[in-house]
C-alpha positions as CSV (number, residue, x, y, z in Angstrom):
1,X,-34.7,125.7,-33.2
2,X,-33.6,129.1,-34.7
3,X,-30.9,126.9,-37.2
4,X,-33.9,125.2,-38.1
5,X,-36.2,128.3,-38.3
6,X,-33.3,129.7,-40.5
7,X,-33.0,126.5,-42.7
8,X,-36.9,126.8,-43.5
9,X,-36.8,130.1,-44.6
10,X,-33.5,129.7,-47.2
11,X,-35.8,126.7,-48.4
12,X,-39.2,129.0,-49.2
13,X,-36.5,131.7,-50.7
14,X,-34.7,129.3,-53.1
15,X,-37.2,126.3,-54.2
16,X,-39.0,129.1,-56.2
17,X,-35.6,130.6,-57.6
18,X,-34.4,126.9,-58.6
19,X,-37.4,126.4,-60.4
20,X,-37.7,129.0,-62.3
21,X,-33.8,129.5,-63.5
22,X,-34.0,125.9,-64.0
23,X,-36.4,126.6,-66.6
24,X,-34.2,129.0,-68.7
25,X,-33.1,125.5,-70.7
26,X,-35.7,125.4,-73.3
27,X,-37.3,121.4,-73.5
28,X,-35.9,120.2,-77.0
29,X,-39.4,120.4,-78.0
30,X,-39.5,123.9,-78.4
31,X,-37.4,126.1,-80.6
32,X,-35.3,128.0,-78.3
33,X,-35.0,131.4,-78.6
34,X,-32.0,132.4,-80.6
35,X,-30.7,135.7,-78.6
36,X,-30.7,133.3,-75.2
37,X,-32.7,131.3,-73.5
38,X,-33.3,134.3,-70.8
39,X,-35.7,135.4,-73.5
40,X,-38.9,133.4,-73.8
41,X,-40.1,134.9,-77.3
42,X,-43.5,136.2,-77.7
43,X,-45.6,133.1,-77.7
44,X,-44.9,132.2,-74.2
45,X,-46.1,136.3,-73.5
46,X,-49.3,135.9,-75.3
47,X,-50.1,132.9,-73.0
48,X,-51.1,135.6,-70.2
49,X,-51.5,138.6,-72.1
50,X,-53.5,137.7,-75.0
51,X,-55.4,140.8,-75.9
52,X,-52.4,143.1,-75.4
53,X,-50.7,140.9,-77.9
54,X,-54.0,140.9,-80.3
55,X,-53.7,144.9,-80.6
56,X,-50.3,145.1,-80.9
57,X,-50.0,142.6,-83.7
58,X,-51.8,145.6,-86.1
59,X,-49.2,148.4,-84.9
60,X,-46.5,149.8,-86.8
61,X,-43.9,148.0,-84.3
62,X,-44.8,144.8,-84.7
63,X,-44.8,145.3,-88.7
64,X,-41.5,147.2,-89.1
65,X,-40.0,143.8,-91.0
66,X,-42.2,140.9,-92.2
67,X,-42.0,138.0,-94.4
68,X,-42.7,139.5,-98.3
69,X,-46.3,138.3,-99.7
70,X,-48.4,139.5,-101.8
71,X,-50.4,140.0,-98.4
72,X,-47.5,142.0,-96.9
73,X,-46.5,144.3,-99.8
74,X,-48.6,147.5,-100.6
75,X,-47.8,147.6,-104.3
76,X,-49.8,146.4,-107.1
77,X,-48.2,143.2,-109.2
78,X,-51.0,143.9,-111.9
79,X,-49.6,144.9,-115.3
80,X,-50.3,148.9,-115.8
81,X,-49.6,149.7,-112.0
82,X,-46.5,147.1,-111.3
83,X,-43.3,149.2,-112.9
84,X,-40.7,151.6,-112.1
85,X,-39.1,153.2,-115.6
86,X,-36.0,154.8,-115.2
87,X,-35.9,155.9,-118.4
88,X,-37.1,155.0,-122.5
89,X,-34.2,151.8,-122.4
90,X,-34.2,150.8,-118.6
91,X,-37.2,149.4,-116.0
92,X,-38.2,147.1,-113.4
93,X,-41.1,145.4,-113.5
94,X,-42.6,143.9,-110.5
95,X,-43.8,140.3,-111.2
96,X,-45.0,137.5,-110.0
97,X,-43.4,134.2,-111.0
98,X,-43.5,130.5,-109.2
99,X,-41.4,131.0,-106.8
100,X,-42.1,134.1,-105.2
101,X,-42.5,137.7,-106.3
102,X,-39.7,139.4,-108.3
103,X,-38.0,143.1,-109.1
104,X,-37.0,142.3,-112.4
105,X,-34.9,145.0,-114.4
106,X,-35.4,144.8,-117.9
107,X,-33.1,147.0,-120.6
108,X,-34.7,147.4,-124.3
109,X,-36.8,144.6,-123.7
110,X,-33.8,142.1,-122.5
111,X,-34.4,140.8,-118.7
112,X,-30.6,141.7,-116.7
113,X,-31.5,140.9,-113.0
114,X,-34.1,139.4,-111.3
115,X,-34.0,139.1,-107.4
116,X,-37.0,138.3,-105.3
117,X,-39.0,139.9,-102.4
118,X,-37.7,138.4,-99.7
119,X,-38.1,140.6,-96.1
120,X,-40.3,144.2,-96.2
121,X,-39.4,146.9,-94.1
122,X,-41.9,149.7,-93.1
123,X,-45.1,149.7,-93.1
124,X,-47.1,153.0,-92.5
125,X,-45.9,155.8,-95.0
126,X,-43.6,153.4,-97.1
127,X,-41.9,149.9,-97.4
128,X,-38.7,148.7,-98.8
129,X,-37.8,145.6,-99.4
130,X,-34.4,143.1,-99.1
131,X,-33.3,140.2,-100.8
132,X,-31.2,136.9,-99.8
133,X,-27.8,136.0,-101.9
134,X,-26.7,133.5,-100.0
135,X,-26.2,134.6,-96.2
136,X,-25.9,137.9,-97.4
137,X,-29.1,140.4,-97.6
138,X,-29.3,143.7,-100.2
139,X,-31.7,146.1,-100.8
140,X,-33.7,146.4,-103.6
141,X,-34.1,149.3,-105.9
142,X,-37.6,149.7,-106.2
143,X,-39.8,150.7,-103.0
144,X,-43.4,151.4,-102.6
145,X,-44.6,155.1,-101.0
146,X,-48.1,155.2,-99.8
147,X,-49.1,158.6,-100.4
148,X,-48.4,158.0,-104.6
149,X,-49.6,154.6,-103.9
150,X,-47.1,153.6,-106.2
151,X,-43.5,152.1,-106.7
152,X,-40.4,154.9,-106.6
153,X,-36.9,154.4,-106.6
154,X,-35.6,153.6,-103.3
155,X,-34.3,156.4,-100.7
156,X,-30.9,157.0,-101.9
157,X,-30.6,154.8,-104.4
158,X,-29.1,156.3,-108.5
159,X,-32.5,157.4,-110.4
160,X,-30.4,156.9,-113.6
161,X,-29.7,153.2,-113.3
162,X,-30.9,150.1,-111.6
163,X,-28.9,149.1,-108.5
164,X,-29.3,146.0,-106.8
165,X,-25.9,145.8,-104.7
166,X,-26.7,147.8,-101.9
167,X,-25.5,145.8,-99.0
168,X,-27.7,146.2,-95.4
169,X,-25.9,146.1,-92.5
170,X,-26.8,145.2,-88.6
171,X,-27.5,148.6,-87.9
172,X,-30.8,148.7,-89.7
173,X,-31.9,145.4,-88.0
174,X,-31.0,147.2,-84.5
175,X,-34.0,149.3,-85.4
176,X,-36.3,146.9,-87.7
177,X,-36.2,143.9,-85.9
178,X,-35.7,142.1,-82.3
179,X,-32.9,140.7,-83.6
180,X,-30.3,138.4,-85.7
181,X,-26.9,136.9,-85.5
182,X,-24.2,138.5,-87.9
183,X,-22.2,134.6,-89.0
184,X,-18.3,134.5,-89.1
185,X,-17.3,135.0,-92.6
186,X,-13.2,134.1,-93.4
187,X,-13.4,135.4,-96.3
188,X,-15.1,138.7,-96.0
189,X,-12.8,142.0,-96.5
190,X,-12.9,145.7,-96.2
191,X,-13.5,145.9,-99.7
192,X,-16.7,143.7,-99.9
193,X,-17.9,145.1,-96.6
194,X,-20.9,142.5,-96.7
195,X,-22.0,140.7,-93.6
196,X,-23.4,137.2,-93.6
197,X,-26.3,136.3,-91.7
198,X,-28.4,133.4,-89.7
199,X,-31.3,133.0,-91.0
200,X,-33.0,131.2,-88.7
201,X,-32.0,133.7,-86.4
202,X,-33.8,136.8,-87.1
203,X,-37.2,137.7,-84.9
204,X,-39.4,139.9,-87.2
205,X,-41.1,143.0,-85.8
206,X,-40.3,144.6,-82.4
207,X,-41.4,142.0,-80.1
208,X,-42.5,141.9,-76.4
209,X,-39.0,141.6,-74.7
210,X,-37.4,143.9,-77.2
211,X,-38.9,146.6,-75.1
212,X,-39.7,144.7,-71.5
213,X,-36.6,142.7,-71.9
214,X,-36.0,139.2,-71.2
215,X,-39.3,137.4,-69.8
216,X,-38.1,133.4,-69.7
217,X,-37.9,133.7,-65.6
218,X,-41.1,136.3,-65.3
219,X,-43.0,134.0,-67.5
220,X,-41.5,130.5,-65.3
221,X,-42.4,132.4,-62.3
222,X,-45.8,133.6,-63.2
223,X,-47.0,130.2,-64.7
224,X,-46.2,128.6,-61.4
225,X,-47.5,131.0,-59.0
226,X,-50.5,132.2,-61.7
227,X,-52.3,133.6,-58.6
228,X,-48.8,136.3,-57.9
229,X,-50.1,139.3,-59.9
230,X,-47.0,141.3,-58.6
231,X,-44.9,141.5,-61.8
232,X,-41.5,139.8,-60.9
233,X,-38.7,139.1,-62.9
234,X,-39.2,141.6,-64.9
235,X,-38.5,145.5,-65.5
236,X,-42.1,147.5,-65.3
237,X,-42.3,150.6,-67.6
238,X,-43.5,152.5,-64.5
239,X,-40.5,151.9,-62.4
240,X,-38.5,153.6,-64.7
241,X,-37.6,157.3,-64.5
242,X,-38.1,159.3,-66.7
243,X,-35.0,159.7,-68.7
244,X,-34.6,155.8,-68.6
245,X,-38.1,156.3,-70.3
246,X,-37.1,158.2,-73.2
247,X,-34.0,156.2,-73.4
248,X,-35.6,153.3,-74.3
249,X,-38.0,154.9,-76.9
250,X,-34.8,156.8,-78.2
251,X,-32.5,153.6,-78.9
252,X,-34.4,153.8,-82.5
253,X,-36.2,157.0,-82.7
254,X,-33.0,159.0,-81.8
255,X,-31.2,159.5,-85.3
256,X,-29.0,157.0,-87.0
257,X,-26.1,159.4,-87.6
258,X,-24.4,158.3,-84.3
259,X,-21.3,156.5,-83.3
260,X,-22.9,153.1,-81.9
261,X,-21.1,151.7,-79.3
262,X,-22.4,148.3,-78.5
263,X,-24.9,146.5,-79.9
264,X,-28.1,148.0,-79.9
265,X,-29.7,144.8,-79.6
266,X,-28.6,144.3,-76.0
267,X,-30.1,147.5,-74.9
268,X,-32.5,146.9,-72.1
269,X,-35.0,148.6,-70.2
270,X,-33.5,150.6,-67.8
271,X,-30.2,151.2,-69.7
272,X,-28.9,154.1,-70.3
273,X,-28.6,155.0,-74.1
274,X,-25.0,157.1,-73.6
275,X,-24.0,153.5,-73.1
276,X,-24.9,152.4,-76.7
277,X,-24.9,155.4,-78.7
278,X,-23.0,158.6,-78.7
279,X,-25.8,161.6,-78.8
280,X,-26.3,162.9,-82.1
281,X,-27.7,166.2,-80.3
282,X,-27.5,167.2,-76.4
283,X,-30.4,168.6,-74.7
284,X,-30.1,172.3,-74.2
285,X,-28.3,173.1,-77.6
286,X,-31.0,171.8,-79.8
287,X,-31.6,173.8,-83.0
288,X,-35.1,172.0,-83.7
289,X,-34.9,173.6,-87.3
290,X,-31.9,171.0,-88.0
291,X,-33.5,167.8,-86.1
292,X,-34.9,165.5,-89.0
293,X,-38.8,164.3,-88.6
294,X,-37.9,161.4,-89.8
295,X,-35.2,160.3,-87.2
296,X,-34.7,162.2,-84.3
297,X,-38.6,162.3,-83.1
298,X,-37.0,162.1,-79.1
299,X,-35.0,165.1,-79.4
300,X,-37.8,166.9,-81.2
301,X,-39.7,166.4,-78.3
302,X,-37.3,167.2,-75.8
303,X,-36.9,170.9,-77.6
304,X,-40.5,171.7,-76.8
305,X,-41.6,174.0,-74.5
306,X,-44.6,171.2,-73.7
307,X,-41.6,168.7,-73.0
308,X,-39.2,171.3,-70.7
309,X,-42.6,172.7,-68.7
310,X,-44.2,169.4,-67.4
311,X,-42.9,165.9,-66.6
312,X,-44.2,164.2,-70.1
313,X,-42.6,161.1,-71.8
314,X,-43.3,159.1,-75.1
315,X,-46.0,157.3,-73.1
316,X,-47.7,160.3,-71.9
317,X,-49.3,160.5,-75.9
318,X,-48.5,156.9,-77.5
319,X,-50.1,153.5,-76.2
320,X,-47.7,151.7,-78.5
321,X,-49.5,148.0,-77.7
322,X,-52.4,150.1,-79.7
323,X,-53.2,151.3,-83.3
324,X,-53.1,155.1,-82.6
325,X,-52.1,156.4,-85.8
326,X,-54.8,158.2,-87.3
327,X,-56.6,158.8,-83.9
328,X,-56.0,162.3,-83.7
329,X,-59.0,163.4,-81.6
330,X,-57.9,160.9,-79.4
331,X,-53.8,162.9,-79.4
332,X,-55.7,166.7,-79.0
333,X,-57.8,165.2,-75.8
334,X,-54.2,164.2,-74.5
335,X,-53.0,167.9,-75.1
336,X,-56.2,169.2,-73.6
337,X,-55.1,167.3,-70.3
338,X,-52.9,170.1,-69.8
339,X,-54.1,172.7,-71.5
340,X,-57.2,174.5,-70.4
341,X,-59.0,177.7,-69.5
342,X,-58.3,177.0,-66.2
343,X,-54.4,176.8,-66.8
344,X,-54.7,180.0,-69.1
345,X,-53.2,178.1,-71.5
346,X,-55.5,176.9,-74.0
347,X,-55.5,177.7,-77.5
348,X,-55.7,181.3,-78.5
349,X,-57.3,180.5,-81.9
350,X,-60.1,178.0,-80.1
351,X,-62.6,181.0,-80.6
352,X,-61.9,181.3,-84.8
353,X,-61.5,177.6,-84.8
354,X,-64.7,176.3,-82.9
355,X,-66.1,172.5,-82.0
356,X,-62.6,171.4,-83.9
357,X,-60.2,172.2,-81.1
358,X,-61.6,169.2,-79.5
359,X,-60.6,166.7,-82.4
360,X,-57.5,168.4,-83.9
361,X,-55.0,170.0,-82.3
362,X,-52.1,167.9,-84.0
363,X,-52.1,169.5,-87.2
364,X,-51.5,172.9,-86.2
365,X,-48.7,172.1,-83.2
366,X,-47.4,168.6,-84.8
367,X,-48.1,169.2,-88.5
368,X,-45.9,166.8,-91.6
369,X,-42.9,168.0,-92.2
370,X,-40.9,166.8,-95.4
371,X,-37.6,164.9,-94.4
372,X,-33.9,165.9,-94.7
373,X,-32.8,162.7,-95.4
374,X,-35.3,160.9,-96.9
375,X,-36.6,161.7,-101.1
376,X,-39.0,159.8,-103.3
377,X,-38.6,159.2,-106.8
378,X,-41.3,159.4,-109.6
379,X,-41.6,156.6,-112.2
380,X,-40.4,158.0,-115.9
381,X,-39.2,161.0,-114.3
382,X,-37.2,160.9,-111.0
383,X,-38.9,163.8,-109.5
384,X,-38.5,164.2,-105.8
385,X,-41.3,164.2,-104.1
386,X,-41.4,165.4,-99.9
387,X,-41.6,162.4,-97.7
388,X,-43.9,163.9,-94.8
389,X,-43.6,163.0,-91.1
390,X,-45.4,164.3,-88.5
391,X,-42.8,166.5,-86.5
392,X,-42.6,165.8,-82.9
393,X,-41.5,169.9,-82.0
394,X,-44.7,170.5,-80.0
395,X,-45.1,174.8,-81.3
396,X,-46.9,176.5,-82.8
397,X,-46.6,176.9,-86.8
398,X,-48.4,179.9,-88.3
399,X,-48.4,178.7,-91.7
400,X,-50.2,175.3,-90.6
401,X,-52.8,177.1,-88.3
402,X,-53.5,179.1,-91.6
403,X,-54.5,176.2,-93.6
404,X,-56.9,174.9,-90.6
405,X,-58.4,178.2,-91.0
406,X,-58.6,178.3,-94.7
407,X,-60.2,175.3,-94.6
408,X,-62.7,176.0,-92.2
409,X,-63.5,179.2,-94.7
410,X,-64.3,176.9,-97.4
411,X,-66.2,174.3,-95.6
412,X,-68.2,176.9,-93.7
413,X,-69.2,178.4,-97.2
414,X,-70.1,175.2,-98.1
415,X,-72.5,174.7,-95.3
416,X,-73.8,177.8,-96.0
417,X,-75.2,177.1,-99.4
């Protein structure tokens, strides 16, 4: 009786585990994911988390590369608002022709490269754009930069002439995209340095398992047992600790200056990131002053005094499956969550400042910062203009709190008229 008793039980335990591995091979009716079939892809997520997946498709995440369109590119294609001159000789002119939209670089008059809009990268304070030759992807020399609301030379690019043979590399796919497959090329060498891609393999955006990992058995098991709401199979954000946490948010907002060590696109939750990448910075010997707003937003964070005093993580402030972007009442109630009368910590200026405190305390202890790394060029005169990010050193900046308070002078006056 007890081998049998025994027998049943191994049964229960492994019918549901043969089904559901079973499953990883993808019916030939569907496309099969092209990382492995352990990864389901999104569709199969949005099956049981639809709204979650219908607010995350308007994030910056999901749009950090897309198909070019003239739905997905910012800049204007209408004549008067669709050039970039370098100088009195030497342009491009953005254009639309029938076969997709074009950077086309024109000298006295004469058309010497045209290259289409192919894949866009970015898509909250600028964009940037690639193009396919062959397997092979470049960058093109024209972006577009929100705040001018106008095309400038791309970051790092010559603002004397037109350059369309920069080549991009895995590395800024590891942080764009979910993923795609570098190709075997015999004849590449160290002096072309290109890389040739699949095509078919890359996943746009920062998808569901790029940060949950691989969901093909969660998503087997779930759909058979749909009344389980136990999450199996699958790593929950809240069972992390809280260095595994940042870790997973740092494997692209952690600089790109460092050596990598494996593929970034293997990280998964739960990793840890000294694994992948070596540190660009170690906690303790921070000099915030030399951390970059545009790149090392983790170890900004980790050098505030708000960071080092409480147990707070990326996810304390940032909802990433939500639009949060220009919610900043919504970021001061988070910082008012900690810091009260009660605490004796709340804002010393709350008094000059008034019913504001409640809706802004971002732009005194999180204000833009112009980028290190990162300049934009101005059409006809390659001026550099700051390209501000919103620093993640939780302090507190005098010359920022002085602006809030200029401001309220003015506006006060105003009301008082």
């Amino acid at each position: 009786m007890k081998s049998k008793r025994n027998l049943f039980l191994i049964l229960v335990f492994l019918v549901p585990l043969v089904f559901i591995f079973s499953q990883c091979l993808t019916s030939s009716s569907e496309k099969a994911d092209p990382r492995d079939p352990t990864y389901a892809g999104s569709a199969k997520c949005m099956q049981c988390h639809k709204d979650i997946y219908d607010n995350y498709l308007h994030t910056a995440h999901f749009s950090s590369t897309r198909l070019a369109s003239a739905h997905s590119i910012g800049g204007s294609f209408h004549k008067g608002n669709n050039e970039y001159v370098y100088n009195k000789d030497l342009k491009v002119i953005m254009e639309q022709r029938k076969d997709g939209l074009y950077q086309v670089a024109y000298f006295k008059g004469k058309e010497i490269r045209a290259e289409r809009f192919d894949i866009v990268f970015g898509s909250v304070k600028a964009e940037s754009y690639l193009y396919w030759h062959g397997n092979e992807l470049f960058q093109l020399p024209i972006s577009y930069f929100k705040q001018l609301n106008g095309w400038t030379g791309s970051p790092g690019f010559d603002t004397l002439n037109v350059d369309y043979t920069r080549m991009i590399g895995t590395r800024c796919f590891e942080c764009h995209s979910s993923y795609i497959k570098p190709l075997p090329n015999p004849s590449q060498s160290l002096i072309t340095r290109t890389i040739d891609y699949d095509k078919n393999s890359l996943i746009l955006g920062i998808d569901c398992e790029r940060c949950h990992g691989p969901g093909t058995n969660h998503v087997n098991y779930h759909l058979a047992y749909p009344d389980e709401k136990k999450a199996k199979y699958m790593t929950t954000y809240a069972s992390l600790t809280r260095a595994q946490k940042i870790d997973m948010c740092a494997a692209c907002h952690s600089g790109n200056k460092s050596r990598i060590i494996k593929n970034m696109f293997t990280f998964k939750p739960g990793d840890n990131l000294a694994d992948f990448k070596e540190a660009e910075y170690y906690p303790g010997k921070v000099d915030s002053l030399k951390l970059d707003v545009h790149g090392n937003q983790t170890q900004l964070l980790e050098s505030s005094r708000c960071f080092i005093m409480s147990k707070m993580d990326c996810a304390t402030c940032h909802d990433v499956h939500q639009n949060q972007e220009k919610n900043l009442a919504m970021f001061s109630q988070k910082c008012m969550t900690c810091h009260t009368t009660a605490n004796h910590n709340f804002c010393k200026m709350a008094p000059a400042i008034g019913g504001i405190i409640k809706s802004n305390c971002i732009d005194c202890h999180m204000p833009a910062r112009p980028s290190n790394v990162i300049a934009v060029h101005t059409s006809g005169k390659g001026e550099a203009n700051p390209y501000m990010v919103r620093t993640h050193h939780i302090a507190i900046y005098n010359d920022a709190s002085q602006q809030v308070l200029n401001y309220l002078k003015k506006y006060n006056k105003l009301q008082a008229k």
